[in-house]
MOPAC internal coordinates of N, CA, C and O (Angstrom, degrees):
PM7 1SCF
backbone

  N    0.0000 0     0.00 0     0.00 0    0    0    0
  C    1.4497 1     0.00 0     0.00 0    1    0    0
  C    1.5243 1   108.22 1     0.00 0    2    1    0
  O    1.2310 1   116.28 1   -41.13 1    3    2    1
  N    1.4180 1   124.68 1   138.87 1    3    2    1
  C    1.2530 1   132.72 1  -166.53 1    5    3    2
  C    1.5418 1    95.28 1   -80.82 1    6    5    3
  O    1.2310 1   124.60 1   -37.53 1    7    6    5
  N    1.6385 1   108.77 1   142.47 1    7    6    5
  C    1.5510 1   111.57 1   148.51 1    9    7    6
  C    1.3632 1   122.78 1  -115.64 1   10    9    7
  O    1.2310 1   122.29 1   -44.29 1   11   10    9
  N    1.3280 1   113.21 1   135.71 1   11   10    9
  C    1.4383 1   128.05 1   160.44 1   13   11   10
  C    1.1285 1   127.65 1   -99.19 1   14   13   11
  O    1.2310 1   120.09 1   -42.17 1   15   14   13
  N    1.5632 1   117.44 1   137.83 1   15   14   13
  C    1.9743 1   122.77 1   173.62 1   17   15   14
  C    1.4722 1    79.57 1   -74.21 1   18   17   15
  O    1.2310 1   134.88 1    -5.98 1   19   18   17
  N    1.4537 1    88.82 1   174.02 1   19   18   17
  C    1.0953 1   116.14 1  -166.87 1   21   19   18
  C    1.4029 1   120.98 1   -95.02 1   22   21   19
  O    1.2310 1   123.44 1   154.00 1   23   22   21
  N    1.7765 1   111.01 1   -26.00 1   23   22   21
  C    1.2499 1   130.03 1   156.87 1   25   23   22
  C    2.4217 1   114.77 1   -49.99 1   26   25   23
  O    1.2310 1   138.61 1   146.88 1   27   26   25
  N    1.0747 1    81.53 1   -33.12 1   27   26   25
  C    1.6727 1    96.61 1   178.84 1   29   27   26
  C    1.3182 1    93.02 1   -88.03 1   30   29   27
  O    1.2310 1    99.13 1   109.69 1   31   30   29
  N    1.3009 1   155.16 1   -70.31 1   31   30   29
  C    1.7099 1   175.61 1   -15.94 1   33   31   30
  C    1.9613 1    70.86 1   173.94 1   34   33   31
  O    1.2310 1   115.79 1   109.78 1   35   34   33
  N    1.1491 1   125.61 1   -70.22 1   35   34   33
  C    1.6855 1   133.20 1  -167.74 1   37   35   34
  C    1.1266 1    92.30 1   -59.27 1   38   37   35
  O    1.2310 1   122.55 1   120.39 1   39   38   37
  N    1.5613 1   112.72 1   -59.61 1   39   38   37
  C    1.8759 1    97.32 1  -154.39 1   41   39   38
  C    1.6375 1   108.67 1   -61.72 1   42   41   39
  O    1.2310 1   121.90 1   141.60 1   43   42   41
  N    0.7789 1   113.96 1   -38.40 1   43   42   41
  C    1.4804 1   130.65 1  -159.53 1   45   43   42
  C    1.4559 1   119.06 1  -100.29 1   46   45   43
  O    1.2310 1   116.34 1  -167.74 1   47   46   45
  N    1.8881 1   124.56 1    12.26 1   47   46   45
  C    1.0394 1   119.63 1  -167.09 1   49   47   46
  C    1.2764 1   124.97 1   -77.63 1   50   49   47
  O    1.2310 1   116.67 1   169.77 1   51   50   49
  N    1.3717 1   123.93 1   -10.23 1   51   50   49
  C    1.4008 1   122.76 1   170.85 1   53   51   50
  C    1.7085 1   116.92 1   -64.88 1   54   53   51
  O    1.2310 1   126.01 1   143.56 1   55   54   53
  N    1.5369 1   106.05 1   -36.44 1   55   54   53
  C    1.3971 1   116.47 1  -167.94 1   57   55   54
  C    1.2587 1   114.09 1   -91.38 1   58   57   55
  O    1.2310 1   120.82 1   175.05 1   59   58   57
  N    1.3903 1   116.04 1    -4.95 1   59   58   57
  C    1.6404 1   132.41 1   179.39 1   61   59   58
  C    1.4577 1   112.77 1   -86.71 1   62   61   59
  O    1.2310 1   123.00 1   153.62 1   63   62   61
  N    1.2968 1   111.85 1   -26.38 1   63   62   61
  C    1.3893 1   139.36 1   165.55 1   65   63   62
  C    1.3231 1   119.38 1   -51.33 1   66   65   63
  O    1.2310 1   135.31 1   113.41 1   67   66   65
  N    1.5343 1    87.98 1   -66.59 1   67   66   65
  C    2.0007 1    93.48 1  -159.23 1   69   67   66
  C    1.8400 1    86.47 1   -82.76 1   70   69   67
  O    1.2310 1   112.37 1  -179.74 1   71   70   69
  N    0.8317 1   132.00 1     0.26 1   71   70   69
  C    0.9305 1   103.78 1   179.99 1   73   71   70
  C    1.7413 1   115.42 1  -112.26 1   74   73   71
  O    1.2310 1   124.63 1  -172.20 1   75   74   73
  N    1.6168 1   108.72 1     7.80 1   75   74   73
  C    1.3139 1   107.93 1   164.82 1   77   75   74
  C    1.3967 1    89.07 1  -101.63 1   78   77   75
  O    1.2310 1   102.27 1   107.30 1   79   78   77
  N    0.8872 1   150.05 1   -72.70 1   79   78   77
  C    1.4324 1   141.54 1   170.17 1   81   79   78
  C    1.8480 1   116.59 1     6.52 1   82   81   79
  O    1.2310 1   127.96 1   137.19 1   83   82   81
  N    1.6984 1   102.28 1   -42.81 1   83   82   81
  C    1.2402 1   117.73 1  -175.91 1   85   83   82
  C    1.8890 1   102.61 1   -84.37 1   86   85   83
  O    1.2310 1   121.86 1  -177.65 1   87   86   85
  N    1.4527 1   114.05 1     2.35 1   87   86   85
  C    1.5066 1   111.00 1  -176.73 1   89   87   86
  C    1.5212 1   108.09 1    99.60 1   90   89   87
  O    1.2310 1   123.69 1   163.13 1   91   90   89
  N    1.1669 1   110.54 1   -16.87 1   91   90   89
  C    1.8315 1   103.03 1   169.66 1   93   91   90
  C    1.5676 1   109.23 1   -83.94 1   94   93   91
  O    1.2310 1   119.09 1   -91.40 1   95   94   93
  N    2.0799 1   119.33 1    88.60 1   95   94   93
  C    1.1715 1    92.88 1   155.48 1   97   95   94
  C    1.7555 1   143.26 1   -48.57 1   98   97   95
  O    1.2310 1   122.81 1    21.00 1   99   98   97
  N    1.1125 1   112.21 1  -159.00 1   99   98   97
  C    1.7904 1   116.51 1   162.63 1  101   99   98
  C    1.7107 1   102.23 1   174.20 1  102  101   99
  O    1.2310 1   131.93 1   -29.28 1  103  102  101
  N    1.1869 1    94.57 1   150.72 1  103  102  101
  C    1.9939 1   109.48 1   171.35 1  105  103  102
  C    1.4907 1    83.52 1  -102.31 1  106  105  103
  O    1.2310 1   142.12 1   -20.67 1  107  106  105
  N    1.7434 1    74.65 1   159.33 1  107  106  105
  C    1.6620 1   108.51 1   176.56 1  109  107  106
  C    1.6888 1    88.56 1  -119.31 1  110  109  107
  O    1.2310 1   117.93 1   -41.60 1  111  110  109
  N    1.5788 1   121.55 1   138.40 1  111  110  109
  C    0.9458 1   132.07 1  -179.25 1  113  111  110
  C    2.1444 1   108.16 1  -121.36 1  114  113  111
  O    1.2310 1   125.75 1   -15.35 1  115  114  113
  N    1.1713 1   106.55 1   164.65 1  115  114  113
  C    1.6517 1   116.03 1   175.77 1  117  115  114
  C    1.3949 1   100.16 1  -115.71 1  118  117  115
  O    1.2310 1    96.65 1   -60.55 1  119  118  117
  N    1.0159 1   158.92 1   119.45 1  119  118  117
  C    1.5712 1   155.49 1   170.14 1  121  119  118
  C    1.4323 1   111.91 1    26.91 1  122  121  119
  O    1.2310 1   138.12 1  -114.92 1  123  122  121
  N    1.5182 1    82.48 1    65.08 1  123  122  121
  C    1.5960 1   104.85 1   165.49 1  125  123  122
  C    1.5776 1   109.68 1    75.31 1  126  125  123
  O    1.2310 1   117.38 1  -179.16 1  127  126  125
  N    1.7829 1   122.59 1     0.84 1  127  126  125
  C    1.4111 1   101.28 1   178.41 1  129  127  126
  C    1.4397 1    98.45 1  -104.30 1  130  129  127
  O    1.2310 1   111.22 1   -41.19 1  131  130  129
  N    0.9325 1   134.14 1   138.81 1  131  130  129
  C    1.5460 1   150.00 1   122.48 1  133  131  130
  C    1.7729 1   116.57 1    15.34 1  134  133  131
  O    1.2310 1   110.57 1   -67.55 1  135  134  133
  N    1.3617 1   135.34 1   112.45 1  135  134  133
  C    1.0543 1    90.54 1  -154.85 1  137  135  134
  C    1.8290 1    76.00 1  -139.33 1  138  137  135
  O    1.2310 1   113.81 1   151.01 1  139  138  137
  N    1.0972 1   129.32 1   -28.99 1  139  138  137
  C    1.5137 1   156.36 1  -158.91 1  141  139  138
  C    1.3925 1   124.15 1  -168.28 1  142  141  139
  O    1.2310 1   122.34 1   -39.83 1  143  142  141
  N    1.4722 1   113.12 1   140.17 1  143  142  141
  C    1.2314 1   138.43 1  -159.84 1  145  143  142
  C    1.1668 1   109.77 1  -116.62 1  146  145  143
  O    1.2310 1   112.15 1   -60.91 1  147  146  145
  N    1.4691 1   132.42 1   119.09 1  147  146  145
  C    1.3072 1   130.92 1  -152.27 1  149  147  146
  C    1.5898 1   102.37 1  -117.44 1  150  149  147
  O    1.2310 1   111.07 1   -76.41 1  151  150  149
  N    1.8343 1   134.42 1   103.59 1  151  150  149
  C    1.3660 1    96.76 1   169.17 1  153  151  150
  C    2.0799 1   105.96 1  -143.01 1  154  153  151
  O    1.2310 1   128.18 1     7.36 1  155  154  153
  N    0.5158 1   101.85 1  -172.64 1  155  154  153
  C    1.6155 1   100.80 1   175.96 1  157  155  154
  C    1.7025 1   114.84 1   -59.33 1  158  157  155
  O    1.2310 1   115.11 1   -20.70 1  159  158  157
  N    1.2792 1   126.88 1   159.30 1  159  158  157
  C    1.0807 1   122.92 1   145.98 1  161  159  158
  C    1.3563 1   135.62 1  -113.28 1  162  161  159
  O    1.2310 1   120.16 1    -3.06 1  163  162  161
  N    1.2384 1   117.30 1   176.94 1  163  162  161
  C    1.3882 1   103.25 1  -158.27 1  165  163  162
  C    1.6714 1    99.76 1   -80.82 1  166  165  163
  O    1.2310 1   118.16 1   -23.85 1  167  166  165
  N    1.1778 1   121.11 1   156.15 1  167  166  165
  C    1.6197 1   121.98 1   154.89 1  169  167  166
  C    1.7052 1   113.51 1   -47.26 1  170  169  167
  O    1.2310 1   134.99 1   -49.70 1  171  170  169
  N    1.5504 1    88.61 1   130.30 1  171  170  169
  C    2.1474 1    86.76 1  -171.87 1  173  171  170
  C    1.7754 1    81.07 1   -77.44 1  174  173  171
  O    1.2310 1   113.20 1   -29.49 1  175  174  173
  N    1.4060 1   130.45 1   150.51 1  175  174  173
  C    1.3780 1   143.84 1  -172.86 1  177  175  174
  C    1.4493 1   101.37 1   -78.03 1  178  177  175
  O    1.2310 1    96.23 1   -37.20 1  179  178  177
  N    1.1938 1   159.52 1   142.80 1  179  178  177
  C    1.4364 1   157.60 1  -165.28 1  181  179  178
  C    1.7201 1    99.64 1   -98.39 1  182  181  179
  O    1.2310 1   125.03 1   -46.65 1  183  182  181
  N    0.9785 1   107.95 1   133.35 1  183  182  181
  C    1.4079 1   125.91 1  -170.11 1  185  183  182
  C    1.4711 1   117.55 1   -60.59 1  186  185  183
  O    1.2310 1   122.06 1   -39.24 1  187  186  185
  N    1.1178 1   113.67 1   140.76 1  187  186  185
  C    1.6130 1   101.73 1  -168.75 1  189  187  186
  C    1.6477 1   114.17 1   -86.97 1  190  189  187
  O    1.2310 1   128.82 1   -40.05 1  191  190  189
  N    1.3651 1   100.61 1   139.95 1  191  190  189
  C    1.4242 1    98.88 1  -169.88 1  193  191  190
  C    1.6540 1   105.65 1   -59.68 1  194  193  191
  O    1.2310 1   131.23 1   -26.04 1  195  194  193
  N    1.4066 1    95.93 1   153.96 1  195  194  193
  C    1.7168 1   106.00 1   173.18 1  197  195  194
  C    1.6471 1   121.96 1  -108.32 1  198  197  195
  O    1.2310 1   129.70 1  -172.89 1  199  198  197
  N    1.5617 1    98.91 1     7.11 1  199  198  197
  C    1.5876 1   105.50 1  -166.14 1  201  199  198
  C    1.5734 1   110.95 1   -91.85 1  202  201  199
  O    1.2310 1   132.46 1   -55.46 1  203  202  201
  N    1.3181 1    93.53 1   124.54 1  203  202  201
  C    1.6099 1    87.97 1  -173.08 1  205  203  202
  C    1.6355 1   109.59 1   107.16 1  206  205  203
  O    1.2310 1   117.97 1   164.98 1  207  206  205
  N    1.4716 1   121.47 1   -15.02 1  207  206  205
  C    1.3980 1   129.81 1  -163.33 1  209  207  206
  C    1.6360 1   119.47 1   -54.25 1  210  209  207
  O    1.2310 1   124.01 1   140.69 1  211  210  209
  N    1.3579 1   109.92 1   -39.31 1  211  210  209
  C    1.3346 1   123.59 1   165.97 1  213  211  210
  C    1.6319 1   123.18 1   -91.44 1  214  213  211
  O    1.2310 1   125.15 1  -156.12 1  215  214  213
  N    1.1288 1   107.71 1    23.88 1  215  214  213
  C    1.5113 1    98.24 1  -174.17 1  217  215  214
  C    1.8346 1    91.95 1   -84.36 1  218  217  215
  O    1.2310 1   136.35 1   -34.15 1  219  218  217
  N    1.8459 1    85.96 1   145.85 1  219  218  217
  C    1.6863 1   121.77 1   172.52 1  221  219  218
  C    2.0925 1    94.45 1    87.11 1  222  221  219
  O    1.2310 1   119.25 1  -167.97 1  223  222  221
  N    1.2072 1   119.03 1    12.03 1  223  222  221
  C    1.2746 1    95.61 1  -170.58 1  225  223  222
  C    1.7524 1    96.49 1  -109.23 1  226  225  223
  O    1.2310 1   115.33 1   168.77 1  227  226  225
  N    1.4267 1   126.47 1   -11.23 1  227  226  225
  C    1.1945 1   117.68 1   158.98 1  229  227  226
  C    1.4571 1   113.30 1  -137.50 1  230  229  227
  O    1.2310 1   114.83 1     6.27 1  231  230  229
  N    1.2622 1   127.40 1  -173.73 1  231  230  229
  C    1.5823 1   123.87 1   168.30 1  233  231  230
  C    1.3771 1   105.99 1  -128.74 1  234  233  231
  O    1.2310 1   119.72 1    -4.82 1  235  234  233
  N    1.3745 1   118.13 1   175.18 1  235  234  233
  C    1.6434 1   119.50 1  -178.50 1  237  235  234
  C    1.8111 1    80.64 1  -139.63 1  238  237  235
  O    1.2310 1   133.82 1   -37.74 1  239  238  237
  N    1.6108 1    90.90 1   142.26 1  239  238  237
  C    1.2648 1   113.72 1   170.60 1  241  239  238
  C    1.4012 1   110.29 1   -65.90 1  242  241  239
  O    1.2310 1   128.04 1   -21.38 1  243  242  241
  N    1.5848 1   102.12 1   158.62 1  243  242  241
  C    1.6193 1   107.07 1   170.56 1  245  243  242
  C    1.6643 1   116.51 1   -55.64 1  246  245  243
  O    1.2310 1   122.09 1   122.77 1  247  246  245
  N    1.4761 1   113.61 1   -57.23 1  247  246  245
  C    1.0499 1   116.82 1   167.62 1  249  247  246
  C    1.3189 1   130.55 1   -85.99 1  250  249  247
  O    1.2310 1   117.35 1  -119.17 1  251  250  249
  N    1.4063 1   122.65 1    60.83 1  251  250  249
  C    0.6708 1   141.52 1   139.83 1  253  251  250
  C    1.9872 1   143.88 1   -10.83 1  254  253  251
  O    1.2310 1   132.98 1   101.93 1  255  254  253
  N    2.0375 1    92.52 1   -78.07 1  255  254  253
  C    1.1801 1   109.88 1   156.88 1  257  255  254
  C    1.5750 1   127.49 1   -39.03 1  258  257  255
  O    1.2310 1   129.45 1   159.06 1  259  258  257
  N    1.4740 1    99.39 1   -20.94 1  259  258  257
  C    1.8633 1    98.26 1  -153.61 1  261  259  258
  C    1.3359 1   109.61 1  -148.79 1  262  261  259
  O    1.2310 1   130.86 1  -149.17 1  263  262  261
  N    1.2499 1    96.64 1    30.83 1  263  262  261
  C    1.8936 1   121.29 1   168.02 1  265  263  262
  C    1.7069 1    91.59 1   -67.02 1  266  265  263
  O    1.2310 1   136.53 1   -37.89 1  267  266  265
  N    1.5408 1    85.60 1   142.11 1  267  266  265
  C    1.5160 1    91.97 1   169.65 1  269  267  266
  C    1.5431 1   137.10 1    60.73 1  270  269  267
  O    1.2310 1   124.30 1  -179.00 1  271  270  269
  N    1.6086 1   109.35 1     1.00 1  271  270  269
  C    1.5158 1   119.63 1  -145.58 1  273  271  270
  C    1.6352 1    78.79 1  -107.89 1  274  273  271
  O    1.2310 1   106.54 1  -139.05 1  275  274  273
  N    0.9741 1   142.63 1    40.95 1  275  274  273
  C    1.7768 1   133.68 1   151.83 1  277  275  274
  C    1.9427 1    85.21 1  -113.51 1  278  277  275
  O    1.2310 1   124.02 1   128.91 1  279  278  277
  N    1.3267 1   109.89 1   -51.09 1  279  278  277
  C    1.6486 1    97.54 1  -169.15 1  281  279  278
  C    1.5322 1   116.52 1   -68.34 1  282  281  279
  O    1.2310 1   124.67 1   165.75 1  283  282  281
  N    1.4283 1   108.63 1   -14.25 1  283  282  281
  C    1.5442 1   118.89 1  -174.79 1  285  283  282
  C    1.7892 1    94.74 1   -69.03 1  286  285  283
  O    1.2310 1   124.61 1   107.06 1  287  286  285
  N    1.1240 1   108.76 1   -72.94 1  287  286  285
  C    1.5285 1   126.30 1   177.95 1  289  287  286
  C    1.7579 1   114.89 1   -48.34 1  290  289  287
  O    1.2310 1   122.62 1   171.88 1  291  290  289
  N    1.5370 1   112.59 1    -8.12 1  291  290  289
  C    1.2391 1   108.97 1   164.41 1  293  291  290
  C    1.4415 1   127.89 1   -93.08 1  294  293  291
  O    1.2310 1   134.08 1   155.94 1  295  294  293
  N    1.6108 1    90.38 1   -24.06 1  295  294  293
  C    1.3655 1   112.67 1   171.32 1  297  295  294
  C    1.6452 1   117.52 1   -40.47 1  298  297  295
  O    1.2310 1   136.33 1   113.54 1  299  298  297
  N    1.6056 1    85.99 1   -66.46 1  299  298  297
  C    1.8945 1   109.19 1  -148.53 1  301  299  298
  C    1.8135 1    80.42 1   -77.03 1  302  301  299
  O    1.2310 1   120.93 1   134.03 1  303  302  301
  N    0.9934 1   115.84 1   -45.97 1  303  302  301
  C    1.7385 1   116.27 1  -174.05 1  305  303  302
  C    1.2825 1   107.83 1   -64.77 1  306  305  303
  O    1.2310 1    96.43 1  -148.76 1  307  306  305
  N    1.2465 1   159.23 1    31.24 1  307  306  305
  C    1.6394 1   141.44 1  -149.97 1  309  307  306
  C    1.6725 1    90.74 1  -155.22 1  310  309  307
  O    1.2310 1   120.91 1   -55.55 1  311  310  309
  N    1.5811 1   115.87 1   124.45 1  311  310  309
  C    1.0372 1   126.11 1  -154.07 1  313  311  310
  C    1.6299 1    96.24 1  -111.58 1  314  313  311
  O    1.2310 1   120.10 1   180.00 1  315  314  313

């Protein structure tokens, strides 16, 4: 595994990157000690969709929209 100071670790941090990114870790060292371990991470997995998750486990009536809508309207109307 390659080491880099840290003075190089700056100059060079874009390219130190893509190329652990590419599977080449590397440490960053301070006068020669070891100080950090540089390596890719994994891809976070994309979440599984939830749409659609319950389909066939209930049904919705036709009327649906207009359940209840004579008692709704008796409600708000009723003095």
């Amino acid at each position: 595994m390659r080491t880099e100071n840290i003075h190089e670790a700056k100059t060079h941090l874009s390219r130190l990157i893509e190329q652990a990114v590419a599977g080449e870790p590397f440490v960053i060292a301070k006068a020669g000690k070891p100080l950090v371990k540089v390596v890719a991470l994994d891809a976070p997995a994309a979440p599984a969709s939830r749409l659609g998750f319950m389909k066939g486990q209930f049904s919705v009536p036709d009327d649906f929209d207009h359940m209840g809508a004579d008692e709704i309207e008796t409600l708000f109307h009723a003095k």
